[in-house]
N, C-alpha and C positions, 0 to 999 in steps of 0.2 A: 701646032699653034701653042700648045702648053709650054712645051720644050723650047720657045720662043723667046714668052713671056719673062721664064724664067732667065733664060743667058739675060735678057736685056735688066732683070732686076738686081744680077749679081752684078753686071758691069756698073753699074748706077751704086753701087753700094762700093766700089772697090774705087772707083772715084773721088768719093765722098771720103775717105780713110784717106787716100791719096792726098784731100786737100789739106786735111786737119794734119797729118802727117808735116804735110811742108809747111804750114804756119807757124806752128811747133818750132821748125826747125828753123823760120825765120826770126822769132823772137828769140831776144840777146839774156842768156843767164845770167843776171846782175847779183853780186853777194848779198842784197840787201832779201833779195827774194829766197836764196838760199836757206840765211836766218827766219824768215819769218815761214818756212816751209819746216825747217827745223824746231822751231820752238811752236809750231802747232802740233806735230809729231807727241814732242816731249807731253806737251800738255794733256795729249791725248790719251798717251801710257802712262803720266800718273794720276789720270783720271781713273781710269781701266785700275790700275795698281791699287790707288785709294780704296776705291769699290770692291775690290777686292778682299783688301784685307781689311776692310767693315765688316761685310758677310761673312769673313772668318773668324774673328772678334767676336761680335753678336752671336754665332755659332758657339765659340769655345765659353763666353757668358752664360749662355743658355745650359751650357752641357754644365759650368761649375754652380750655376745658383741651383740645379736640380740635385747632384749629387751631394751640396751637404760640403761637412770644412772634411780636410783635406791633410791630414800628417803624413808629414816627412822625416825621418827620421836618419842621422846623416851620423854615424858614429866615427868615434877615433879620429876627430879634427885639431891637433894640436890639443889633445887629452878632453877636451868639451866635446858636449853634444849640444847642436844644433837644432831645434825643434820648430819647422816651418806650418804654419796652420792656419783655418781660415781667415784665407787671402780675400774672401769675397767683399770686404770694403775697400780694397784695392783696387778691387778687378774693376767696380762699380763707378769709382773715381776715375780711372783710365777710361773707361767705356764714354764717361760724358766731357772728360777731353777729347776726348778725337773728334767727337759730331761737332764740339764747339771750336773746335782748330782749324786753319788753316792747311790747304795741302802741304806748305812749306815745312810748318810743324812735324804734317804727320809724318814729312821724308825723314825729320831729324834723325841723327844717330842714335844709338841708344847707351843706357851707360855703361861707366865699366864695372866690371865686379864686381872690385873694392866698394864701390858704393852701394852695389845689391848686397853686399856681405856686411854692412854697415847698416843698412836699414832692415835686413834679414836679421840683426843683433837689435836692434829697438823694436822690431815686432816682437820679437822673444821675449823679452822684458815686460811688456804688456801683456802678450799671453799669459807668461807664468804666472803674471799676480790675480790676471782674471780665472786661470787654472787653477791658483790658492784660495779665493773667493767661492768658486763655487766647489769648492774639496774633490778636485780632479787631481789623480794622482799623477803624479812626474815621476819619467823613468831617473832615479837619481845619478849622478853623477861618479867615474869611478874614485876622484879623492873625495867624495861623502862618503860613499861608502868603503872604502879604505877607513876611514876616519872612525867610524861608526862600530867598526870591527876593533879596530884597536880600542875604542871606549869599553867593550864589551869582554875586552880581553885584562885591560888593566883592571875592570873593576872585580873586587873579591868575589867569591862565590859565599851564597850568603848562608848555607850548609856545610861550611867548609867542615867545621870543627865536631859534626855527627857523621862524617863520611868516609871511611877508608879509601885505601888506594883499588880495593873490586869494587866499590861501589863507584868510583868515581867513571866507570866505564859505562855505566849504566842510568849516571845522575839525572838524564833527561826524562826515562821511563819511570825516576823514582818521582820525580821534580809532577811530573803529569799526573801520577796517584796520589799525590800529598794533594793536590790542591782539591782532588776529588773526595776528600773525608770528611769534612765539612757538610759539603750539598749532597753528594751522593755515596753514602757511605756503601753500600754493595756494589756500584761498581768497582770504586778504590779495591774493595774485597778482591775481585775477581783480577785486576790488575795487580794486584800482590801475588796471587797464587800463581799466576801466569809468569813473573819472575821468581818467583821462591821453586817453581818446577824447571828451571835454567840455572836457577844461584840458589841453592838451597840455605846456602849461610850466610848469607846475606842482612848483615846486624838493623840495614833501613828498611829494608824489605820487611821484616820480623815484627820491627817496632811500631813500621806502617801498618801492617795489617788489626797491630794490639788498637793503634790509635782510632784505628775504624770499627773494629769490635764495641771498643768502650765509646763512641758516637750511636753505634746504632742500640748499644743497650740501653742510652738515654733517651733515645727516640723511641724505642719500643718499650721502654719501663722493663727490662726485662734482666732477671738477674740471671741467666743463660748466657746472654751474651757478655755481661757483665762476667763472670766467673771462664770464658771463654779468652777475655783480654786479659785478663789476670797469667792464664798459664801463656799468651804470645809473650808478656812482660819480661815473665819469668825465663823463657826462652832467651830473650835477648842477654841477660846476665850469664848464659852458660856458652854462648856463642866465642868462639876464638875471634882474636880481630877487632874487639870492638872500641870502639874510640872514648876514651876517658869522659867528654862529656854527655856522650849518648848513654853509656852504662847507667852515670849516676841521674840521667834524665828518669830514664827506664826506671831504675829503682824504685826513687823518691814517688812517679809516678804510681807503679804496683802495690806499694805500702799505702798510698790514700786509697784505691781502689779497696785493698784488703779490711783496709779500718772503716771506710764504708760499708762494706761486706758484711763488717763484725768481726773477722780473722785477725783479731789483733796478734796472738801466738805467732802467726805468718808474718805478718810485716815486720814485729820484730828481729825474724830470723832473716829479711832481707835486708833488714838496715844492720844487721849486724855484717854478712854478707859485704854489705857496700863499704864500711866501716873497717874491715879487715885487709880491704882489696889497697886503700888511699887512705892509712892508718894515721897520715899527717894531716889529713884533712878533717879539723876539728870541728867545722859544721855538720858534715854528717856524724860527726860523735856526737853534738850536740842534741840532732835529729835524732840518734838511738835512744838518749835520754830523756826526752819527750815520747821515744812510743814505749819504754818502761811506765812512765807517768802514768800514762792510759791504762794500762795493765795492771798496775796499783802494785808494781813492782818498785816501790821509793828507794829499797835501800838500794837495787841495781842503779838507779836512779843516779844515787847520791854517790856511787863509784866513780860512773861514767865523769858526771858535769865536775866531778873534785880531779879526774885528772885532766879533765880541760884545764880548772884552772890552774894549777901546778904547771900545766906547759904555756897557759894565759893566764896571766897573773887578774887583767883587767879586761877580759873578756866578758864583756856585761849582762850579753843570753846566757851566759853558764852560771853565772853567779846571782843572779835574779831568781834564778831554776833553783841553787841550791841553797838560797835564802829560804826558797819554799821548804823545802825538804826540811831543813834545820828549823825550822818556828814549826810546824805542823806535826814532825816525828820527836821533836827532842824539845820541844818548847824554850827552845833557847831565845828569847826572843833579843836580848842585847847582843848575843852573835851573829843572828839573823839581820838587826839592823841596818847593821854599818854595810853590810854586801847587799842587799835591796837599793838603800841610797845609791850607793855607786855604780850599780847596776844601771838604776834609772836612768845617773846623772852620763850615763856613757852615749845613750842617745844609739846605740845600737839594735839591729834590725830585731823586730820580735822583744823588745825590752817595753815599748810601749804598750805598755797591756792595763786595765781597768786593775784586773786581777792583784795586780804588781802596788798599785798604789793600796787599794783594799787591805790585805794583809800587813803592809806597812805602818799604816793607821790605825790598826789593830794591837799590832804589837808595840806601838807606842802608847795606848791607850793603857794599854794593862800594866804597862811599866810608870802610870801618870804621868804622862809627858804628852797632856793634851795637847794644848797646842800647840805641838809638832804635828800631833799627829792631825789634823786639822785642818795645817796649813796643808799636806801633804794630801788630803781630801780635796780639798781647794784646789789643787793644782791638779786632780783629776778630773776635778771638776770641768777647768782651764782646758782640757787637751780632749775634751767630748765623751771622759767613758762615765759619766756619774750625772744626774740632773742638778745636782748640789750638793754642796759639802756637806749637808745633811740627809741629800736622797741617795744614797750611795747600792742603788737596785743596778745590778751589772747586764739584766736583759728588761728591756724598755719598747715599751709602743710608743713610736711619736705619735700617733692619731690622737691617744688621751694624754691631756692634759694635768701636770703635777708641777705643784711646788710644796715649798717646806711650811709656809703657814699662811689658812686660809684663812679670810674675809669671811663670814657666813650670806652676809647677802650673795655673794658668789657661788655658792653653793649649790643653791638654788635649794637648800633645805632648813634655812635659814628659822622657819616656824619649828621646827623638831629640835634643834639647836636652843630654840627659846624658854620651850618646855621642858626640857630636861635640866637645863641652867634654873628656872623656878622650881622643879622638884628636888636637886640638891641644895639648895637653897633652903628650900622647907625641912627635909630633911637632917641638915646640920641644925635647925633650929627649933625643933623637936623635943620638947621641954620632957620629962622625966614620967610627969602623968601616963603622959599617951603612950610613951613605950610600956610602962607596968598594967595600963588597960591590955595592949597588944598582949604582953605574957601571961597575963591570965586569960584570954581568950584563946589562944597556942595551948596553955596547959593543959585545959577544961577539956579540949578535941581530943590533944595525942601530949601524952607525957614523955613523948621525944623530944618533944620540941625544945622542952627545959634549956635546953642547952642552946640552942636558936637563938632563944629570946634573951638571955642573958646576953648573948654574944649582941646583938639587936639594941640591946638597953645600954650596952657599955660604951657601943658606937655613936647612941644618938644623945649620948649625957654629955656629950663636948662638948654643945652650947649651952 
């Protein structure tokens, strides 16, 4: 009976298939049904397609606003570099076209390069400037830096003229201890010795080390270190190699050091030294004859600066110098004049000196030719070394107060002022009595006095 059932439910179903089959095949395929079978299709898949690439969208949205901006870095493009970076206002903009577009839209093509390479070039440009704003550094470019090399190469080296041809092998490690002598004098220390144990003769290494000696013996008061820089000094002047400005740096340097010290005997045997090395070089002659001066060596003195002049007729430091010499050893004061004047009037380095007009004014005074010499106060007056042509004090506290003629209410001792103007006063007017009461009052005590009181009586009979 089952087995029955069943044939009769297949036959009944294959019937049914049978009929749909032939109606099927009685209706006529018209183009118009074709199209409109077609374009539900189409509509279908880019429904399907849309939907798709939403979810992919939204997807790759999700993944870039998590991960943050995003460098690209694209080198050797036609010599530029390309810098691609957070796109996320982009992405964000695209994201809510599409939801508000049309399927039509979203089939669009998409563009061409040129124009992502075009707006890839106006993102750059905003990036950079927002990258300059908030001091993000950019990898530079290779004609900047081309550029930047070449500045660096034309411009001088600003040591040139302290540095030999071994030191200049070295300039960068010398260049990194110089700047340490200042703030940190014992490292510089240590980075000296670290090249002076590789370059032992080394005339910057030498001079470095003296210059950090004499730092830290001002910072530690300490005349160890002090007497420590003095012999690096001295080293550099015996070194081969060493470059004409650095030698006469070193020198000039060693000799203050030394005359600080008190070793004036030393300095002048290093500015003699210096002197003998650039024998045409009349400022350190000059300089020997100022550390004579100190020494109280004048007539060495008065060698030195007389054959400056002889090779400078009108060399106005030499002849200011041996104005001095000449008015103070020889009292010449009318040959000393004329070479002071000139001196002055040359306006040369070390010629303006308080001292220079002082003795000028001097020897115009004693030869009576006040006012010259006056004017000549005056004019030191003029240029800050004197409070007045009449206060002619060569070391001055500006905190107190001076002029040449006071006011006594100004004084503020103006009542003492008062009193003592009434007692010479009475004084001068001291009639003849009262001094012979006084003498015989002096006699009667002490018969020394005798002579007092005479002296007493002769002063006060003027009135």
């Amino acid at each position: 009976m089952g087995s029955k059932k069943r044939q009769d439910a297949s036959k009944k179903g294959t019937e049914k298939s049978s009929k749909k089959d032939t109606t099927q095949k009685s209706q006529p395929s018209t183009p118009s049904n074709n199209s409109k079978r077609k374009s539900e299709s189409a509509k279908d898949t880019s429904q399907t397609a849309g939907s798709s690439t939403r979810i992919f969208i939204v997807l790759l949205i999700l993944g870039t606003l998590t991960a943050g901006t995003v460098y690209v870095y694209i080198n050797n493009i036609g010599d530029s570099q390309i810098i691609l970076g957070n796109f996320r206002e982009s992405i964000e903009a695209s994201f809510t076209s599409i939801f508000k577009s049309t399927p039509e839209k979203q089939t669009a093509k998409q563009p061409d390069k040129k124009q992502t390479s075009k707006q890839a070039d106006k993102k750059q440009t905003k990036k950079d400037n927002a990258a300059e704003k908030e001091n993000k550094p950019t990898k530079p470019s290779t004609q900047e830096s081309e550029a930047s090399n070449k500045a660096k190469e034309s411009k001088p080296y600003a040591k040139a003229s302290i540095t030999n041809s071994a030191d200049q092998n070295i300039q960068k490690e010398l260049d990194t201890a110089d700047d340490l002598v200042q703030r940190k004098p014992n490292d510089a220390i240590k980075k000296y010795d670290a090249l002076l144990q590789r370059y032992p003769q080394s005339p910057r290494a030498i001079f470095g080390k003296a210059e950090a000696l004499s730092r830290l013996a001002e910072l530690e008061r300490s005349n160890r270190f002090l007497e420590q820089s003095i012999n690096q000094y001295q080293k550099v002047l015996d070194v081969l190699d060493v470059p004409d400005e650095l030698f006469k740096k070193a020198a000039r340097t060693c000799r203050d050091k030394m005359q600080f010290r008190g070793w004036m005997g030393k300095a002048v045997k290093v500015m003699q030294q210096a002197s003998l090395k650039f024998f045409t070089d009349n400022a350190l002659r000059n300089e020997l004859g100022v550390a004579y001066l100190m020494m109280g060596r004048n007539e060495n003195a008065r060698g030195v600066f007389q054959q400056v002049v002889d090779q400078e007729p009108h060399n106005g430091y030499a002849l200011v110098h041996l104005a001095f010499v000449v008015k103070t050893m020889d009292l010449n004061y009318e040959k000393a004049i004329p070479m002071f004047i000139e001196g002055l009037e040359s306006g040369d380095e070390g010629t303006d000196d308080g001292r220079f007009y002082f003795h000028l004014g001097e020897a115009l005074q004693r030869l009576n030719r006040t006012e010259e010499a006056y004017e000549w106060y005056q004019k030191g007056a003029d240029r800050g070394h004197f409070k007045s042509a009449y206060q002619r004090s060569l070391y001055n506290i500006n905190s107190l107060t001076s002029q040449a003629w006071w006011d006594p209410q100004k004084t503020k001792y103006h009542t003492y002022i008062k009193y003592l103007e009434t007692v010479i006063v009475d004084m001068t007017q001291v009639n003849k009595n009262n001094a012979m009461a006084c003498y015989s009052n002096m006699k009667t005590n002490n018969a020394d006095l005798d002579q007092h009181c005479q002296h007493m009586n002769k002063n006060f009979s003027l009135g």
